[in-house]
N, C-alpha and C positions, 0 to 999 in steps of 0.2 A: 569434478570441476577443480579441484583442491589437487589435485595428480597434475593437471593441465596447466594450471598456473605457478605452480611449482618449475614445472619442465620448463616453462615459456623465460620464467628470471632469471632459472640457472643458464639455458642457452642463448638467451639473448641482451641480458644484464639490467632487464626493465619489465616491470608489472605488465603483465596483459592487459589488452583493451575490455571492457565488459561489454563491446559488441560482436566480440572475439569468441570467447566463451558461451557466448548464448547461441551462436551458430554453431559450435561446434553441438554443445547440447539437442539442438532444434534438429540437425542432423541422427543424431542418436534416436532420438525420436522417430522421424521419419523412415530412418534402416527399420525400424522395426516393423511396421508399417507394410514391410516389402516382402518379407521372407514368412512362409506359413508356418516356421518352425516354434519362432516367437511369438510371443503376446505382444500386442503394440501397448507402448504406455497409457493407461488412461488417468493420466494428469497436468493438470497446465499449473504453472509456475509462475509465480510475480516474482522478475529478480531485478535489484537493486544496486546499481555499483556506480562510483566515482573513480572516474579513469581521469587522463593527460585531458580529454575532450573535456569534461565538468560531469555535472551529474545523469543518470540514465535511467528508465524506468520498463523493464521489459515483460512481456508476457507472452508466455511458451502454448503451444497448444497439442494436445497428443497427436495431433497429423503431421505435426514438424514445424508449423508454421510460425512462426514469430513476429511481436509486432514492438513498437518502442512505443511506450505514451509520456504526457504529463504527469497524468494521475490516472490510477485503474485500480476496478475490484472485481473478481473474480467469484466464481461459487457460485451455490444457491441463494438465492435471493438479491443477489449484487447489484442487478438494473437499479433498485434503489438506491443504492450506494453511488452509484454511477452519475446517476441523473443529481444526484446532492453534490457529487467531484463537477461537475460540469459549470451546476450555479456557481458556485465558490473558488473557481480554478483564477479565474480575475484576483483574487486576494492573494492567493501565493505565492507572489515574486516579494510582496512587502513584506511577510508574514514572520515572525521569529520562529525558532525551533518550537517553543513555546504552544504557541499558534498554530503551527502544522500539525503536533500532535495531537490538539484538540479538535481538530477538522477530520482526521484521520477516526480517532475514536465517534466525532457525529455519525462517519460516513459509517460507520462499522452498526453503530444501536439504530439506524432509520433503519438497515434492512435484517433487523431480526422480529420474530412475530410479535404477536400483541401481551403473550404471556410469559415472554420471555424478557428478565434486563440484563442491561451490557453489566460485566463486574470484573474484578481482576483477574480472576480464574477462568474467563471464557473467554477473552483479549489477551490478547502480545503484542508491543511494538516497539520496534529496532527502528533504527535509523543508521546511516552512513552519509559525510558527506567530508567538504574541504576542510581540513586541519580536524579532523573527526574521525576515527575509528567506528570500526562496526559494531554497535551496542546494541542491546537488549534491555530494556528498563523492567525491572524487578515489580513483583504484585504490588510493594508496597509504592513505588515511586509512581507507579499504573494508577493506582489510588486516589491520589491526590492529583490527575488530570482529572478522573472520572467525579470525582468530588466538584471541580471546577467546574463542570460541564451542567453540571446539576446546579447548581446555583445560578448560573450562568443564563440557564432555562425556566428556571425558576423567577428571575428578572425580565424575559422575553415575553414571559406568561401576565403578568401583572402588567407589562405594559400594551400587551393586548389588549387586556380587560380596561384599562384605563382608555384608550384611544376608543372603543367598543362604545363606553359610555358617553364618552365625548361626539360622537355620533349620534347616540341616543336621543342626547338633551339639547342637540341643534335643532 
């Protein structure tokens, strides 16, 4: 992908599209698909780019296929991730950076099992977007969202409990 967008600035004096590049990939994919010689890929991709259009969010599948979302997660166990992007997709046009990346890390610990927690060492997240380079936020910076989130839950929980009560003693 890094070869292809390279080729695309030098010959044509402007950054490729990122809906450019995910066909071209999605194609790659799919030749394999065709020929017995090869193995087809058995991997799908969540890829992420801000082109001349605004932002873009795609997902590659091993048959070739490709589709663009809002928000998507991929993998084992994702449906619950998914159906948590779906609730909270309404919030995201207001939301800060801030904010995204706490919604991102909920969607990531609802679908992991019951004996496992989310923590800096089993999460990643990047971000890219307008006047934003493509970054990776370090364990430590990972930290202090996941910290947030816990606290955060921790306030949801009590006021559960409280509303629960407040039920009770009507």
């Amino acid at each position: 992908m890094r070869t292809e967008a390279l080729n695309h600035k030098y010959v044509y004096g402007t950054p490729i599209q990122g809906g450019r590049i995910v066909v071209d990939l999605a194609d790659m994919h799919q030749r394999c698909t065709q020929y017995y010689v090869r193995r087809p890929y058995g991997v799908g991709l969540l890829i992420a780019a801000y082109d001349q259009t605004g932002p873009h969010l795609y997902a590659t599948e091993p048959s070739g296929n490709y589709y663009e979302y809002y928000a998507m997660a991929i993998g084992s166990r994702s449906q619950t991730s998914r159906t948590y992007l779906e609730k909270e997709f309404t919030n995201f046009a207001d939301s800060s950076l801030d904010d995204l990346i706490k919604h991102a890390l909920k969607a990531l610990a609802v679908s992991l099992s019951g004996d496992v927690e989310l923590d800096a060492q089993s999460a990643s997240i990047a971000f890219v977007g307008k006047d934003e380079s493509f970054k990776i936020l370090d364990s430590t910076q990972l930290q202090k969202y996941l910290d947030q989130i816990e606290i955060d839950g921790e306030q949801d929980v009590g006021a559960d409990q409280d509303m629960v009560l407040e039920h009770v003693d009507a």
